[in-house]
C-alpha positions as CSV (number, residue, x, y, z in Angstrom):
1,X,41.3,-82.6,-65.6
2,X,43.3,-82.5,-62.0
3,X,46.2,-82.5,-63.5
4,X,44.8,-79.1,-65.9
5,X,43.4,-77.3,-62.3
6,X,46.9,-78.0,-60.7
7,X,48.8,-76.6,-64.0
8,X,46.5,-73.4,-63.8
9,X,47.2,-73.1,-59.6
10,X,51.1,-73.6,-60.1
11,X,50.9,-70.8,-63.2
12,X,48.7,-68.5,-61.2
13,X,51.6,-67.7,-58.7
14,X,53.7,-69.2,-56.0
15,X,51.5,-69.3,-52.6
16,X,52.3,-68.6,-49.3
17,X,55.0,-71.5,-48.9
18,X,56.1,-70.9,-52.4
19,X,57.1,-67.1,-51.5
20,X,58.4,-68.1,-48.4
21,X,61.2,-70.6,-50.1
22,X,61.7,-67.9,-52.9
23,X,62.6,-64.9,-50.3
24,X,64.9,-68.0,-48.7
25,X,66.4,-68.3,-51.5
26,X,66.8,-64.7,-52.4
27,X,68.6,-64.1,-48.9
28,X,70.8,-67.1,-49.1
29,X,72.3,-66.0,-52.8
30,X,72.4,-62.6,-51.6
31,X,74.8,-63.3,-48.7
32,X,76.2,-65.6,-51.0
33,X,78.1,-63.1,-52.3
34,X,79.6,-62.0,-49.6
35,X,81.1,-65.3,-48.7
36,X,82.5,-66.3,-51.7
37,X,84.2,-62.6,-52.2
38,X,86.3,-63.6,-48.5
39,X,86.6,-66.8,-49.4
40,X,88.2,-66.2,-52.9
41,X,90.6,-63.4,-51.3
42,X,91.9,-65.7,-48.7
43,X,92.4,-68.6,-51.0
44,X,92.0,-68.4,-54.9
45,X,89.2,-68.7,-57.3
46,X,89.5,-72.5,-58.7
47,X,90.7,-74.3,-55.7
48,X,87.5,-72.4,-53.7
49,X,84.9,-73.2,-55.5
50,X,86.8,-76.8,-56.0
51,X,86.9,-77.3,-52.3
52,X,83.1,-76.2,-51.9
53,X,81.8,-78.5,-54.5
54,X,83.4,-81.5,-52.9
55,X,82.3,-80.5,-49.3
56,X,78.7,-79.8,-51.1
57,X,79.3,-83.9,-52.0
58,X,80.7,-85.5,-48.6
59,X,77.5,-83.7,-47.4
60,X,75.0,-85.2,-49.7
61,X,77.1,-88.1,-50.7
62,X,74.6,-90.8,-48.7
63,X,71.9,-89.5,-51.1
64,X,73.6,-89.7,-54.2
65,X,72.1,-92.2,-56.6
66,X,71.9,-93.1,-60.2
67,X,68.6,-92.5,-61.7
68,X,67.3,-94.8,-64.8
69,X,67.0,-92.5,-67.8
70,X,68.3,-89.4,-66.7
71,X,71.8,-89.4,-65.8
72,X,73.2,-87.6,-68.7
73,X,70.9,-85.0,-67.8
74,X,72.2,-84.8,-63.9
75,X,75.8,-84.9,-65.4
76,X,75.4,-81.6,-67.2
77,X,73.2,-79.7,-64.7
78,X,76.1,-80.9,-62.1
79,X,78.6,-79.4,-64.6
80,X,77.0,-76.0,-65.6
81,X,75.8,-75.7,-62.0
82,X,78.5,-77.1,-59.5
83,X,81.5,-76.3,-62.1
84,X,81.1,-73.9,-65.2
85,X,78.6,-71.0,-63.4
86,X,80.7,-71.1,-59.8
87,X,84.6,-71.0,-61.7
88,X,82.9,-67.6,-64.1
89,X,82.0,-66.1,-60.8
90,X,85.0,-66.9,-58.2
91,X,87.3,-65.6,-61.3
92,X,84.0,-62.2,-61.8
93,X,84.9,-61.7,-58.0
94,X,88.7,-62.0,-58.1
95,X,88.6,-59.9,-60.4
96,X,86.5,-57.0,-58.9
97,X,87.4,-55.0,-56.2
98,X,83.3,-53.3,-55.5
99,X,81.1,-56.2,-55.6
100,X,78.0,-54.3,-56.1
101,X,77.8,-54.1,-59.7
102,X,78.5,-58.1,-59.7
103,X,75.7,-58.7,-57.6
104,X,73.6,-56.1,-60.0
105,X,75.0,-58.3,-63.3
106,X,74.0,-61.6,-61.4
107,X,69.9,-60.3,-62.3
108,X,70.5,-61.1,-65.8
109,X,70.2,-64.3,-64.9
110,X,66.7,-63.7,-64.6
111,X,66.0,-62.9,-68.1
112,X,68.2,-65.4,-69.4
113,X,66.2,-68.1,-67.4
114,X,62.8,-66.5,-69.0
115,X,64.5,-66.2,-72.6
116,X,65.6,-69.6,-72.7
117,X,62.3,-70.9,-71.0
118,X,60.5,-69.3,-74.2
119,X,62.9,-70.3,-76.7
120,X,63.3,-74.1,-75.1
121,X,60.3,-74.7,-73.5
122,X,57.9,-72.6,-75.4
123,X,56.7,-70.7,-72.5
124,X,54.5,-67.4,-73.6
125,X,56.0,-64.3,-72.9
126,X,53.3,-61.3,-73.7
127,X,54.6,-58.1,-74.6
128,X,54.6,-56.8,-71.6
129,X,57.1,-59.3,-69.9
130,X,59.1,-58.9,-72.8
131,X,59.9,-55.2,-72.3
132,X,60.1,-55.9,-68.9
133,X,62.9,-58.8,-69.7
134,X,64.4,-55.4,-72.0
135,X,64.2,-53.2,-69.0
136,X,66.4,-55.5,-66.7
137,X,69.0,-55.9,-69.4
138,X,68.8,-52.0,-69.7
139,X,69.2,-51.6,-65.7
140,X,72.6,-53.9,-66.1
141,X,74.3,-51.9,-68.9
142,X,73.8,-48.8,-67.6
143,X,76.8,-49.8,-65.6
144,X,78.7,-49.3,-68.1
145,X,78.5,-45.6,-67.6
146,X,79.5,-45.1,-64.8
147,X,82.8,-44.0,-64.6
148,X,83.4,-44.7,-60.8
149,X,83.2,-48.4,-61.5
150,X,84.8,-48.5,-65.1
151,X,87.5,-50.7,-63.8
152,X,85.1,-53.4,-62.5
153,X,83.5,-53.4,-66.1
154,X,85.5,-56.6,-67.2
155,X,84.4,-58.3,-63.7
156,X,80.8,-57.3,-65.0
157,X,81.1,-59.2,-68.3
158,X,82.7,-62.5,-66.4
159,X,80.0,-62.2,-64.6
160,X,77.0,-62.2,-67.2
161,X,78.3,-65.2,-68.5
162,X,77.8,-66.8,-65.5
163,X,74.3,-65.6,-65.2
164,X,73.7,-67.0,-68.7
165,X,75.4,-70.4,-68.3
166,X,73.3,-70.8,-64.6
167,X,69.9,-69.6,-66.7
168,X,70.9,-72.7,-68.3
169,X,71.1,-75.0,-65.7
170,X,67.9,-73.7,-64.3
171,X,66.0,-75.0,-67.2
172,X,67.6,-78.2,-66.6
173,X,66.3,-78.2,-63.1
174,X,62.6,-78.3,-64.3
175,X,63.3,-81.5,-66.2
176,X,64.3,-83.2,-63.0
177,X,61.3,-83.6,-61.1
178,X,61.1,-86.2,-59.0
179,X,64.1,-86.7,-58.4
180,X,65.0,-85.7,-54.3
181,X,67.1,-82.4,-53.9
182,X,69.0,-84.4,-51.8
183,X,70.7,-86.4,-54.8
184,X,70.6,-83.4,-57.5
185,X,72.9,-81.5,-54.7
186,X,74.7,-84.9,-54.6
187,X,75.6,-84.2,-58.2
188,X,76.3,-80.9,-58.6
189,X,78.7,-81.9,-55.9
190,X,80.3,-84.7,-57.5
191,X,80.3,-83.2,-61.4
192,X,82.0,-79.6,-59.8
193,X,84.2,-81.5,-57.9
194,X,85.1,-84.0,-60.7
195,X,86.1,-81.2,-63.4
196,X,87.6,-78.7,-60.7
197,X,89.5,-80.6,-58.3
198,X,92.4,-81.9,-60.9
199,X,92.1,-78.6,-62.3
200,X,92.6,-76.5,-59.5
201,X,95.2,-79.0,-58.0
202,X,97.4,-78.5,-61.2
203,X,96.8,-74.5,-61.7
204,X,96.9,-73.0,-57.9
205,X,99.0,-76.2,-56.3
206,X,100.9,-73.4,-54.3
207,X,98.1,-72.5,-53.0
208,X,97.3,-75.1,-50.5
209,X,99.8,-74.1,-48.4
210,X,97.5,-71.0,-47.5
211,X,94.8,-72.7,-46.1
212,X,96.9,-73.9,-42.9
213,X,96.4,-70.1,-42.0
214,X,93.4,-69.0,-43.6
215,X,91.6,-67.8,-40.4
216,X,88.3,-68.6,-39.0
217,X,86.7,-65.8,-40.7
218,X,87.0,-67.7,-44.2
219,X,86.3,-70.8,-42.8
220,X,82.9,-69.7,-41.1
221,X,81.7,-67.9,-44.7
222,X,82.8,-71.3,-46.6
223,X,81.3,-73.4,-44.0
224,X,77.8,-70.6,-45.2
225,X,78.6,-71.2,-48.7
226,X,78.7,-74.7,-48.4
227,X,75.3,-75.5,-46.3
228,X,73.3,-72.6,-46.7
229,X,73.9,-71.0,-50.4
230,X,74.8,-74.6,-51.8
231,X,73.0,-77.1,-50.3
232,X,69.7,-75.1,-48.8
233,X,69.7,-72.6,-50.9
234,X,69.9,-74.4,-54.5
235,X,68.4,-77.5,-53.4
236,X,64.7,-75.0,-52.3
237,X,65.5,-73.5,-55.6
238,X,65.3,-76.9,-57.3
239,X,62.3,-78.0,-55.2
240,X,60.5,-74.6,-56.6
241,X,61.2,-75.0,-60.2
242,X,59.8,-78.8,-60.0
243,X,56.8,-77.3,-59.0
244,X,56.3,-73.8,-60.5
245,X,57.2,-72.4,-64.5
246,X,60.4,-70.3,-64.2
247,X,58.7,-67.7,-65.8
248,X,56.8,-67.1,-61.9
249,X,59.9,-68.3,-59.8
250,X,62.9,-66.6,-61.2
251,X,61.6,-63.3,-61.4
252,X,61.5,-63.0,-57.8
253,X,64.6,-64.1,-57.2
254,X,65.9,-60.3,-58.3
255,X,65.6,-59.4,-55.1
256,X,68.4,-61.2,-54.0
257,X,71.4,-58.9,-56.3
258,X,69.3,-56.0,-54.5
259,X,70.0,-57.5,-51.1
260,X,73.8,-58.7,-52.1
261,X,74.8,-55.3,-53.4
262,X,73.7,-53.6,-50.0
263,X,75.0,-57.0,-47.8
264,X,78.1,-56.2,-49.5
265,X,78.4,-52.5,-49.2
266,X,77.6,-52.6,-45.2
267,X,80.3,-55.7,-44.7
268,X,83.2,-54.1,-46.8
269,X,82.2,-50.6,-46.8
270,X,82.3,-50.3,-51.1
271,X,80.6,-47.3,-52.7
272,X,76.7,-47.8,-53.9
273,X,77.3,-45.1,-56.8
274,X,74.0,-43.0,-58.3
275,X,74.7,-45.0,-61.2
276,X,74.3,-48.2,-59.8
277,X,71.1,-47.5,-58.3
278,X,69.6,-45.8,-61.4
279,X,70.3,-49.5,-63.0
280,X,69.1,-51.4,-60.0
281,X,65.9,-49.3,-60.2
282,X,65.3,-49.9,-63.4
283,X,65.9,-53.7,-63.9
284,X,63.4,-53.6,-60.6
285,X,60.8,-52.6,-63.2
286,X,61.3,-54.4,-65.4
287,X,61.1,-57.4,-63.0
288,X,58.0,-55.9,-61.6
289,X,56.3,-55.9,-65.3
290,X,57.2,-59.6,-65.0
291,X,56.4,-60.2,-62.2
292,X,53.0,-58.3,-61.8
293,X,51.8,-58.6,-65.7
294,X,50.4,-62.1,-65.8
295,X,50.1,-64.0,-69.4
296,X,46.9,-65.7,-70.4
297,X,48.7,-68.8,-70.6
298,X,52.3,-70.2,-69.3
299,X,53.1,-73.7,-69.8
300,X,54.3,-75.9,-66.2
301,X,56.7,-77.9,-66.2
302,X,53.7,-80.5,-64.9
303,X,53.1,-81.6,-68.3
């Protein structure tokens, strides 16, 4: 019977600490953004997000352990997570030059996370959060027409893969309770850097030579990427979706593509067209009919 009452709490919503890690979160990823578009400019995409996922692992490394039963399951999250999902966006933001509609493509991962939650994990989606799920996928293409950002379009599609393939690795988040954050940043560390470092050493070799003179500007931003987007910011993440159903965390977490397109339009002075608030608008309500529109019953990951 506890463990029913504590299913029903974690459904009914977040709570104060709960919202307070979620807008955390929201601000780290946002900023996020921002540091991985200098860092990626000064260096290049795979040897970035290389060198971040093996700092990410000298940082956690004296947590790292091996856990009985479920370290397949920490391999792939540690791939999707630390490797897959941070190459598709490094190559999204070499790509674009505005990194506002990026940071407006990153909400899909929202609705991916809730579509795969139902679809996997046979969470209940009423109506309601379905056409709100419909509305944020609306708000994202509607980027499409606008012609001041047409050239950022294929940046926009690199990107929604990455959105998909880290709704993904959220739900396999949930099925690693129990284990410390500590460790699962531990492997995301060591799986990124396992599959990117050889990579990245064979494709953009010429490009270690730039990092001698990469300024402290780049440095300070990885140095954010590393602790605070990384390591803080995905390791609260991971302690929220042990403890919550993704269908009440990741809706939130839209805020944080709001933040990150303005963060980015104040730091390097890109356009925030009509278009691109029109679409950031509407995938707001769409999040808000998730957000605000309760179901009668959504299953926790407490089970």
């Amino acid at each position: 019977m506890a463990r029913g009452r504590d299913a029903d709490r974690s459904a009914a919503g977040l709570g104060a600490t709960g919202l307070a890690v979620a807008v955390f979160v929201a601000v780290m990823f946002a900023a996020n953004v921002v540091a991985m578009k200098v860092v990626v400019d000064a260096s290049s995409p795979l040897l970035s997000v290389a060198l971040r996922m093996a700092a990410v692992l000298l940082f956690c490394l004296p947590a790292l352990r091996p856990v009985a039963g479920r370290n397949a399951m920490l391999a792939i999250y540690g791939f999707l997570n630390g490797g897959l999902f941070l190459v598709l966006m490094n190559v999204a933001l070499a790509m674009a030059t505005n990194v506002g509609p990026l940071a407006i493509a990153g909400q899909l991962g929202v609705p991916f996370s809730l579509l795969l939650g139902a679809l996997i994990f046979r969470e209940r989606l009423s109506v309601r959060r379905t056409m709100g799920v419909a509305l944020a996928f609306a708000g994202v293409a509607a980027l499409v027409f606008d012609p001041h950002i047409a050239s950022e379009i294929p940046a926009v599609l690199v990107m929604a893969v990455a959105a998909m393939t880290w709704g993904g690795a959220t739900l396999l988040q949930r099925r690693l309770s129990g284990i410390s954050v500590m460790n699962i940043q531990a492997w995301n560390g060591l799986m990124g850097a396992a599959v990117l470092l050889p990579v990245a050493l064979v494709r953009e070799y010429g490009e270690l030579g730039r990092l001698a003179d990469i300024g402290w500007e780049p440095i300070g931003w990885f140095a954010f990427s590393v602790i605070g987007s990384t390591v803080a910011g995905q390791g609260a993440l991971a302690w929220l979706l042990q403890r919550h159903p993704i269908s009440s965390v990741m809706p939130l977490l839209l805020a944080s593509p709001v933040m990150a397109t303005v963060f980015a339009s104040l730091y390097f002075g890109t356009r925030i067209t009509p278009v691109m608030i029109a679409g950031g608008l509407l995938a707001l309500v769409g999040v808000a009919m998730i957000v605000l529109m309760k179901d009668k019953a959504v299953s926790s990951p407490r089970t």
